[in-house]
C-alpha positions in Angstrom: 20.1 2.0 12.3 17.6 3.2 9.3 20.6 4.9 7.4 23.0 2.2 8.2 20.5 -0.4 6.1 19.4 2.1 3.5 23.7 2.5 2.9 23.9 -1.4 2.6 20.6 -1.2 0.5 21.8 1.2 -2.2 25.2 -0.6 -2.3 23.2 -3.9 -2.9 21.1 -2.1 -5.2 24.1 -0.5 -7.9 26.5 -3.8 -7.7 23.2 -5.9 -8.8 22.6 -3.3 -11.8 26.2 -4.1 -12.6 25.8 -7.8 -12.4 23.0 -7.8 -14.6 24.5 -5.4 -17.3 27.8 -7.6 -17.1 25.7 -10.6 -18.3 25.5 -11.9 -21.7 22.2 -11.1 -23.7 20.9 -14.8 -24.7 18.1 -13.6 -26.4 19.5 -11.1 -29.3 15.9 -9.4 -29.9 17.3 -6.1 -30.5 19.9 -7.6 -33.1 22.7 -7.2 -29.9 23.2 -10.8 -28.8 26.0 -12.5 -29.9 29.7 -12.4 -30.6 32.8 -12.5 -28.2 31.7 -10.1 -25.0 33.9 -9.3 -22.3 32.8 -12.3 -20.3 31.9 -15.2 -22.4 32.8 -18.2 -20.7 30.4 -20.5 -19.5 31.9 -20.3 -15.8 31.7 -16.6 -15.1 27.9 -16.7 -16.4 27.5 -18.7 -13.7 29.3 -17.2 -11.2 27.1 -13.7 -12.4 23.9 -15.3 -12.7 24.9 -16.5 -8.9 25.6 -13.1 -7.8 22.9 -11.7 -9.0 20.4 -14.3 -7.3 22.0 -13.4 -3.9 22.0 -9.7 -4.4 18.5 -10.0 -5.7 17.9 -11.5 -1.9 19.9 -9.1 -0.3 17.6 -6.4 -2.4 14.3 -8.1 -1.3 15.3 -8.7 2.4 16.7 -5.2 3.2 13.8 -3.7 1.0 11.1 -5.9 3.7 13.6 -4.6 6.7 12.7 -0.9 5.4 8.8 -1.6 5.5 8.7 -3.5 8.9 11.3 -0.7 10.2 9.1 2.3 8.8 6.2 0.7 10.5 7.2 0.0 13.7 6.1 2.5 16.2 2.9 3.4 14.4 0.0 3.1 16.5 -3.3 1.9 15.1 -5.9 4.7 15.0 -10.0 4.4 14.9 -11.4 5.9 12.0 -13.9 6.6 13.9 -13.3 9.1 16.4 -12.9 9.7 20.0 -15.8 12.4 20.6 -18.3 13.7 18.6 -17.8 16.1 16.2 -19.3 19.7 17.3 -22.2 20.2 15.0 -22.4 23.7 13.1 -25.1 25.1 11.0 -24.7 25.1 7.4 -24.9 28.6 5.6 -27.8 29.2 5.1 -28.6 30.6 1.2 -29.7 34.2 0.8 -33.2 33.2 -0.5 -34.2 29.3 -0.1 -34.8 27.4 -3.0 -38.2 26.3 -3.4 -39.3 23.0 -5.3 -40.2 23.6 -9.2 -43.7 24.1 -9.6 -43.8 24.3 -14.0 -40.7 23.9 -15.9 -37.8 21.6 -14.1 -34.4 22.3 -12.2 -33.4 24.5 -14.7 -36.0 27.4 -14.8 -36.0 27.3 -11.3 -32.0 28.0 -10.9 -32.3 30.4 -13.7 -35.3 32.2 -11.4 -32.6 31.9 -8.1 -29.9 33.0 -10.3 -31.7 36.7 -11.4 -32.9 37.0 -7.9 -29.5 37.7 -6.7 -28.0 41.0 -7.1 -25.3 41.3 -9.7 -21.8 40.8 -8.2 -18.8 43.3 -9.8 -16.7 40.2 -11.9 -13.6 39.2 -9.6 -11.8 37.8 -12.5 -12.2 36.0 -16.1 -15.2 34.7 -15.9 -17.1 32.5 -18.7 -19.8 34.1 -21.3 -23.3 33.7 -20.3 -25.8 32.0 -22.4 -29.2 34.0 -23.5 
């Protein structure tokens, strides 16, 4: 049923851009309104301005059939969970980081950072300040 209504909605959808590139330009802001087009009677600017309200319709209702449609057998779910979740311990740092005693956060990564052992470089890696 989804593909029959997503047939009828593309249909809908590329005889409405036709209607509305059939229709005369009435505002000429690019310099191409005007002069003797293909339809320039008063009666078939009605009759396309008519068509393409009730395609625009068609567009919308088959377009709010598609939502309701693609929602329909979804269940509501609880952000919340059924269970609880099964704890696990963190991993844990190779030497814990104690608070800074003189200096601020930065001496005391810099003191964490030469307390590790020099890894071999994996890949491109960014120059090191002094």
């Amino acid at each position: 049923m989804q593909t029959v209504v997503i047939v009828i909605h593309l249909m809908i959808v590329t005889v409405l851009i036709g209607s509305v590139l059939l229709q005369k330009s009435e505002g000429g802001g690019l310099g191409m309104g005007g002069g003797a087009g293909f339809m320039s009677s008063r009666g078939t600017a009605n009759l396309l301005t008519r068509t393409t309200a009730v395609l625009a319709a068609g567009f919308f209702l088959t377009s709010l059939f598609l939502n309701w449609y693609a929602g329909y057998d979804r269940k509501p779910s609880s952000i919340i969970g059924i269970g609880a979740p099964s704890q696990s311990q963190p991993a844990s740092p190779a030497a814990p980081m104690s608070a800074p005693t003189s200096g601020g956060i930065l001496d005391s990564l810099k003191k964490a950072d030469e307390q590790q052992p020099p890894q071999a470089p994996g890949g491109p890696q960014a120059p090191r300040s002094q």
